[in-house]
VEXRO-221659 format. One line per field, with one value per residue: residue number from 1; x, y, z of N, C-alpha, C in turn; residue in one letter. Coordinates in steps of 0.02 Angstrom, whole numbers. Example, Ala and Ser with C-alpha at 12.3 -4.5 7.8 and 13.67 -1.06 7.14 Angstrom:
! residues 2
seq	[1	2] $
neast	[660	642] $
nnorth	[-284	-112] $
nup	[390	354] $
caeast	[615	684] $
canorth	[-225	-53] $
caup	[390	357] $
ceast	[660	645] $
cnorth	[-165	2] $
cup	[390	394] $
type	[A	S] $
! end
This chain:
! residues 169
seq	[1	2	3	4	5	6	7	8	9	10	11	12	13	14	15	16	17	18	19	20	21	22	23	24	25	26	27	28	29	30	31	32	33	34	35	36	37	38	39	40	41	42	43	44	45	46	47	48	49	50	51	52	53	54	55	56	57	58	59	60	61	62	63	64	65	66	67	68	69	70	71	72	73	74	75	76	77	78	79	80	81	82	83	84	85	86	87	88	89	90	91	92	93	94	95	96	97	98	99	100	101	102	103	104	105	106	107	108	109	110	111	112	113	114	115	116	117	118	119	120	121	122	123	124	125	126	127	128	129	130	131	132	133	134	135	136	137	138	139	140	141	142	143	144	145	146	147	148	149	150	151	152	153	154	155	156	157	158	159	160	161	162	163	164	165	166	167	168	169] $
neast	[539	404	365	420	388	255	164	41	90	76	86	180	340	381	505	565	635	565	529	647	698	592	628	769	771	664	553	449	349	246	245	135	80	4	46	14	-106	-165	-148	-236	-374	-358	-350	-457	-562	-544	-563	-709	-718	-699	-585	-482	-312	-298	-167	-152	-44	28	38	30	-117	-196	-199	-39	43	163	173	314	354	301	255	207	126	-47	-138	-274	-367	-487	-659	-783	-801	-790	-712	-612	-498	-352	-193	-65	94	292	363	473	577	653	667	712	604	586	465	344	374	405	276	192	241	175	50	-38	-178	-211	-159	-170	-127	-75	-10	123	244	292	357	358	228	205	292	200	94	112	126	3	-83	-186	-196	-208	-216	-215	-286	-347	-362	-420	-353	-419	-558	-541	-466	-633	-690	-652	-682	-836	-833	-834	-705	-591	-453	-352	-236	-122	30	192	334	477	600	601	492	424	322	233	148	82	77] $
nnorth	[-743	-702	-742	-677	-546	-562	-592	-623	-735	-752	-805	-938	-959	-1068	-1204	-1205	-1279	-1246	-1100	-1055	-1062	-1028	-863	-848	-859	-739	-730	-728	-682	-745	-860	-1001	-1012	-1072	-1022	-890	-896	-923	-799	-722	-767	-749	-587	-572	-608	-537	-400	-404	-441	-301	-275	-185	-112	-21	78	158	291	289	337	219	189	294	399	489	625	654	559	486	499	398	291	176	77	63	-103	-117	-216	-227	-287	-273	-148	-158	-166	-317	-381	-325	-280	-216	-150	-99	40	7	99	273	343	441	395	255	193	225	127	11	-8	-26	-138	-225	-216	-100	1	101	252	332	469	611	711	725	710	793	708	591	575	592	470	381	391	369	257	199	225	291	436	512	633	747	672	651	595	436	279	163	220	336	239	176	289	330	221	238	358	468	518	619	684	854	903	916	962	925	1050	1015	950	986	953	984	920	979	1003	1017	1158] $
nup	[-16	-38	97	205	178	229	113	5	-115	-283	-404	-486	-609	-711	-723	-894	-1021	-1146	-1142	-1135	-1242	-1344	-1272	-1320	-1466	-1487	-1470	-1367	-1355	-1383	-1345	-1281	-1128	-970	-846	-784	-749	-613	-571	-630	-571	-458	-461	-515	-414	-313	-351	-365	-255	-210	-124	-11	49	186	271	407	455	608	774	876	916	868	717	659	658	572	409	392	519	592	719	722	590	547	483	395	313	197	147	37	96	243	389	398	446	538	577	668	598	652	628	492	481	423	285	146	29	58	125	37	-85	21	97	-29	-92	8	-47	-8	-39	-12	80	245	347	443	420	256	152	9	-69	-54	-82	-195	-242	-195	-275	-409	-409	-392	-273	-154	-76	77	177	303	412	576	739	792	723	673	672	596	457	443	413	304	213	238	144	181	238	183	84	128	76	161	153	214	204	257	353	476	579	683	721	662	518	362	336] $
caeast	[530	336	331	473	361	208	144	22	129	21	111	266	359	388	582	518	674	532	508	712	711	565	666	814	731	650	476	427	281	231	227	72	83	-59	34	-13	-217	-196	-167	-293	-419	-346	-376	-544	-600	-504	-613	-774	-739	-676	-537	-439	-294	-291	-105	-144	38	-12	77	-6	-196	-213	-164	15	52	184	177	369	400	266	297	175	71	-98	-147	-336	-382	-566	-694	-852	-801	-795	-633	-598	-431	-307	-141	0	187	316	365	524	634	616	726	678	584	577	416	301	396	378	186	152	234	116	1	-44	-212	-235	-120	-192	-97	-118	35	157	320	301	408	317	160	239	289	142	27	151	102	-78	-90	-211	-155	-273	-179	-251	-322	-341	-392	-410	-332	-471	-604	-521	-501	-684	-704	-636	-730	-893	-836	-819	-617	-558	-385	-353	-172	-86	102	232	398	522	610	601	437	431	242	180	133	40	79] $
canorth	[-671	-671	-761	-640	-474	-575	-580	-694	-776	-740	-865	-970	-957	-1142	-1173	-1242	-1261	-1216	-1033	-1015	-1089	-935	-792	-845	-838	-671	-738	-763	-658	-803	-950	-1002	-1040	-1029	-1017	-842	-881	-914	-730	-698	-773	-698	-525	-560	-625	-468	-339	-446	-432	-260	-263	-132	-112	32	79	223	301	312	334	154	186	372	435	540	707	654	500	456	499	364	253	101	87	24	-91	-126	-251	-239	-306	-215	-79	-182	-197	-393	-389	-259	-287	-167	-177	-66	83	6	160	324	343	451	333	168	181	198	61	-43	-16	-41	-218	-242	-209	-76	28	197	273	396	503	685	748	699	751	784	651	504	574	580	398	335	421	341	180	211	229	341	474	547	678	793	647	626	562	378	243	123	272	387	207	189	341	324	161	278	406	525	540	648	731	909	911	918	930	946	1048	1027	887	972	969	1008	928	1028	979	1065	1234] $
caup	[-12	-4	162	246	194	239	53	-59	-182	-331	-456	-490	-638	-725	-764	-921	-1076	-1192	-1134	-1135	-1312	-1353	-1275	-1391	-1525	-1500	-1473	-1304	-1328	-1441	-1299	-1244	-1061	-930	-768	-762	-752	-554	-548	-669	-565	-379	-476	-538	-347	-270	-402	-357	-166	-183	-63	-15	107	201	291	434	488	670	842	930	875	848	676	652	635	496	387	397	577	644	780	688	520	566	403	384	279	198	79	32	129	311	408	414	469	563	610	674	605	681	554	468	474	380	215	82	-42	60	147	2	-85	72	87	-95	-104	64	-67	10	-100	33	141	283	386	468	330	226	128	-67	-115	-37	-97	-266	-248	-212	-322	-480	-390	-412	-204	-149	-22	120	211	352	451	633	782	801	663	631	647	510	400	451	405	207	177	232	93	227	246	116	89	141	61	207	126	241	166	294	414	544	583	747	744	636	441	314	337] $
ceast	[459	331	380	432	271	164	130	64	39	38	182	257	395	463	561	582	634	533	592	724	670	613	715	786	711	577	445	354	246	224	171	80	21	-38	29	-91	-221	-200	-222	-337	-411	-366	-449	-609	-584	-540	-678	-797	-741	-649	-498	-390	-275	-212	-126	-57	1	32	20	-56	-219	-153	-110	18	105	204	270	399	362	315	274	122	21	-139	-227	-358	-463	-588	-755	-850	-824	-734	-643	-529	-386	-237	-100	65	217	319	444	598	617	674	687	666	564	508	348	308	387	282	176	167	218	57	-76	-89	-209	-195	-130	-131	-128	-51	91	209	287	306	381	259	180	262	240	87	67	145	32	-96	-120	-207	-201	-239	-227	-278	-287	-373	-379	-402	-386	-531	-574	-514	-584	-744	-715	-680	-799	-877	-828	-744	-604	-502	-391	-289	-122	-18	142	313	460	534	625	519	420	347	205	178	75	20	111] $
cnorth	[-654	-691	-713	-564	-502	-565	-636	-693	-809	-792	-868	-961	-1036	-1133	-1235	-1231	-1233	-1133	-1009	-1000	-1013	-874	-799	-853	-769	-667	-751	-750	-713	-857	-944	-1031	-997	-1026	-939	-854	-907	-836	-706	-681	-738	-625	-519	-585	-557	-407	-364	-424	-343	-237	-208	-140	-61	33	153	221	345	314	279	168	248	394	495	585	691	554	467	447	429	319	171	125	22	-15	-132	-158	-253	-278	-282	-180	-77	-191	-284	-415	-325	-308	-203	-200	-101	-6	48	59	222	346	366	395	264	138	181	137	7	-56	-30	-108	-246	-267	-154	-32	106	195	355	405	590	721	699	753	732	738	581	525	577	491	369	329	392	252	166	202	296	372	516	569	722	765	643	585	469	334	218	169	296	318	186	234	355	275	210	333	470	564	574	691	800	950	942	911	951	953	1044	963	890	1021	986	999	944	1018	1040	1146	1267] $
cup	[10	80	216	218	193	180	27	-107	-229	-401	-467	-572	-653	-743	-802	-1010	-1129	-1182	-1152	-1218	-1344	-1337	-1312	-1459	-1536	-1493	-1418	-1293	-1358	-1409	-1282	-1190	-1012	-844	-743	-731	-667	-542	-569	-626	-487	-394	-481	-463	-314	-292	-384	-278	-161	-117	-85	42	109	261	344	472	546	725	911	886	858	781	685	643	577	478	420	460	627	699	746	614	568	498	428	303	245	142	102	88	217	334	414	429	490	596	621	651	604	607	538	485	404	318	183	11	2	82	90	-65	-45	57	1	-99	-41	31	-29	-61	-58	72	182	330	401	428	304	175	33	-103	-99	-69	-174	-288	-262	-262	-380	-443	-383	-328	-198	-82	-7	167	251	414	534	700	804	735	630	630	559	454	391	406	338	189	171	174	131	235	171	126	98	96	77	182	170	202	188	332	455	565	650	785	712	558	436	312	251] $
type	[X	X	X	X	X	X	X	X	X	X	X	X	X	X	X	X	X	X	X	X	X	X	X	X	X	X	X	X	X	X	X	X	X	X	X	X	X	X	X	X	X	X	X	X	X	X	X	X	X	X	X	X	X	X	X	X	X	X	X	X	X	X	X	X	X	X	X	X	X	X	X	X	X	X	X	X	X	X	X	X	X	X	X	X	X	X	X	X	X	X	X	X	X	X	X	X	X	X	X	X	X	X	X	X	X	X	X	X	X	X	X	X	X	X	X	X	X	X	X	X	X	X	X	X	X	X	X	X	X	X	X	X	X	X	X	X	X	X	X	X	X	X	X	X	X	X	X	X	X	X	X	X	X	X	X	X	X	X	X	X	X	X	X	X	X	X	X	X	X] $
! end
């Protein structure tokens, strides 16, 4: 699964009769096992570097007029607040709900666009994803732009699907 949505595999799970033996019982919280502590330590390098990945919903390299209708998400990879990686992947398809589900198990931390629909911005924000609406112009500028502290939301909500272009009215 991680290598088909292009995703670090953050730790295996041991098939280990002791842990089965715990959950029947009723005690699992009660095992001591340390194959969690690679995540541990991937978290505590990831908080150190302060990485972030930024997701612009863009049409090619110029930010969208609406998050869901893009044509590509532009995702920007940083640490201390430098791009060090960019890729493009196409936009999936647009389904209420699937796109900020998608981007979050991207691992996806910011998602810019020039608007957005309620309900994705409602998603994400219960996924602790922080949502920068209003933006435009060029993709890796406007993420550029947020690392500098400069990009800030306008709260661009778009209430309608047929946007005809036009958000945050």
């Amino acid at each position: 699964m991680a290598e088909k949505h292009n995703l670090k595999v953050l730790a295996k799970f041991p098939i280990d009769p002791k842990i089965s033996a715990a959950c029947d019982r009723g005690m699992i919280e009660l095992f001591d096992g340390n194959w969690l502590e690679p995540v541990a330590n991937i978290l505590v390098k990831l908080e150190e570097k302060k990485m972030i990945k930024i997701a612009v919903a863009s049409e090619n390299e110029m930010v969208t007029e609406h998050f869901g209708h893009c044509i590509n998400f532009n995702i920007f990879e940083t640490e201390n607040n430098q791009i060090v990686q960019s890729e493009s992947i196409p936009n999936p398809g647009h389904k209420p709900g699937f796109l900020p589900n998608y981007l979050n198990d991207m691992g996806v931390n910011v998602i810019i666009s020039g608007g957005m629909g309620s309900g994705a911005i409602d998603i994400f924000n219960e996924k602790g994803i922080e949502v920068i609406v209003g933006a435009s112009g060029n993709a890796k500028a406007a993420a550029e732009a947020y690392l500098q502290g400069s990009l800030k939301s306008t709260g661009s909500v778009c209430h309608e699907h047929q946007h005809h272009d036009e958000c945050g009215e």
